[in-house]
C-alpha positions, 0 to 999 in steps of 0.5 A: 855517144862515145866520150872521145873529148874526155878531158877536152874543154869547149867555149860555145858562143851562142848557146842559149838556143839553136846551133850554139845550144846543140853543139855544146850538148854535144861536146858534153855527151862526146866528154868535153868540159863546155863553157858557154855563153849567150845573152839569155842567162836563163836559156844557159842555166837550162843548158847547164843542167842537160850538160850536167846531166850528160856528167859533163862539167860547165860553166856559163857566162851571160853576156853580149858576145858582140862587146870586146871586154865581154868576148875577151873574157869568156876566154879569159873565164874559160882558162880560170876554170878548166885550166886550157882551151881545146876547142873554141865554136863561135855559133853566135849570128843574127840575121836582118832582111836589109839590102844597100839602097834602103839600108838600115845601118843600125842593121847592118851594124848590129849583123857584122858585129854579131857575125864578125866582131865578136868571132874576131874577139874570142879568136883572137883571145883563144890563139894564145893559150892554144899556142902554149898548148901546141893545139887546138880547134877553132871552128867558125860557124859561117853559111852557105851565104859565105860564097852567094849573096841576094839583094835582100840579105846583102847585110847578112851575106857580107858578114858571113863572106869576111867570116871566111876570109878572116877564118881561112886566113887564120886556118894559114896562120895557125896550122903550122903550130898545129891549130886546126881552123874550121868554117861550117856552112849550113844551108837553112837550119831550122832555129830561132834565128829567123824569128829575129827578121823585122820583115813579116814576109821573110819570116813567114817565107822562112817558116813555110820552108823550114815546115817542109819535110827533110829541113836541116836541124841544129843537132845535125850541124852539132854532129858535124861540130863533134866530127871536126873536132874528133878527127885526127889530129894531123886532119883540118876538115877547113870548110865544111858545107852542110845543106838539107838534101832537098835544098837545091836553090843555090 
């Protein structure tokens, strides 16, 4: 892979698996120096060596990212380190089967904090050495979800929807001072999050489907990530949607 991030730095969220993991290995082999976050300190150590590997710099943070303070600082860490912040990728997201009338609000909860909140955070952190620099890229990982809705993941679907909102917005605020604002929208991806279900049947429904032929991977979403983040940067790819081929359901 070419080193087109050389001497870029990355804050991954949600890299002790899935998407998250995928897209800072592949900042690394494309050059950048990452740091990452997640809660499972032994998942990011792991990483950190496949970083290493690649001959890329790393640093990890174990943490909630969902806690303001903690979110704050990773940011905060990130600049200590590496000394700027190029690119900023909030792949931290969680999923509950939960809809309105028998809602569980510590589901809820749990979701907007995951999904939201805690983008909210380490944006809002990232916007003002980006502005010192005069650039950056924050890319937001959202959902096909972010423009549909079913009953049963109301909860989900509601926090991907604000995600939109709030990174378009941000997209308006910050291109003038040239920061691009991406949101990625993947259809199903085949990752550990729908193991986090406390509902049987959707988890079972969930594997039936990703066991199909042709189910999106989290390298292939990494890929769009590095595309993003490699474009010119006078080009604001600002919503992207990335679904398996065969993936037709809405």
């Amino acid at each position: 892979m070419t080193r087109l991030l050389e001497g870029k730095v990355a804050l991954v969220t949600g890299a002790s698996a899935g998407i998250g993991a995928a897209c800072a290995l592949a900042l690394a082999k494309s050059g950048a120096s990452v740091a990452i976050t997640a809660r499972r300190a032994q998942r990011l150590v792991a990483l950190a060596e496949q970083i290493e590997s690649s001959g890329s710099a790393v640093l990890t943070l174990a943490g909630d990212i969902s806690d303001e303070a903690f979110a704050l600082s990773t940011v905060a860490d990130t600049l200590s380190r590496f000394g700027r912040l190029d690119i900023l990728v909030n792949a931290a997201g969680t999923i509950q089967a939960t809809n309105i009338g028998e809602a569980d609000f510590s589901q809820w909860r749990s979701v907007i904090n995951t999904n939201l909140l805690a983008s909210l955070y380490t944006c809002h952190a990232a916007v003002a050495p980006m502005r010192a620099q005069g650039s950056g890229t924050i890319i937001n990982i959202g959902s096909l979800a972010c423009h549909t809705t079913t009953p049963v993941y109301n909860a989900y679907a509601t926090s991907k929807q604000a995600l939109f909102a709030m990174t378009d917005g941000m997209r308006q605020e910050l291109g003038p001072e040239g920061i691009r604002v991406s949101l990625v929208n993947p259809g199903t991806v085949s990752t550990e999050i729908w193991e986090q279900l406390s509902d049987p049947a959707h988890s079972a429904g969930m594997r039936e489907f990703l066991n199909q032929e042709g189910a999106i991977q989290p390298a292939q979403i990494a890929d769009t990530v590095v595309y993003i983040a490699t474009a010119p940067e006078n080009v604001n790819l600002s919503e992207v949607f990335v679904r398996a081929t065969r993936d037709i359901a809405y």
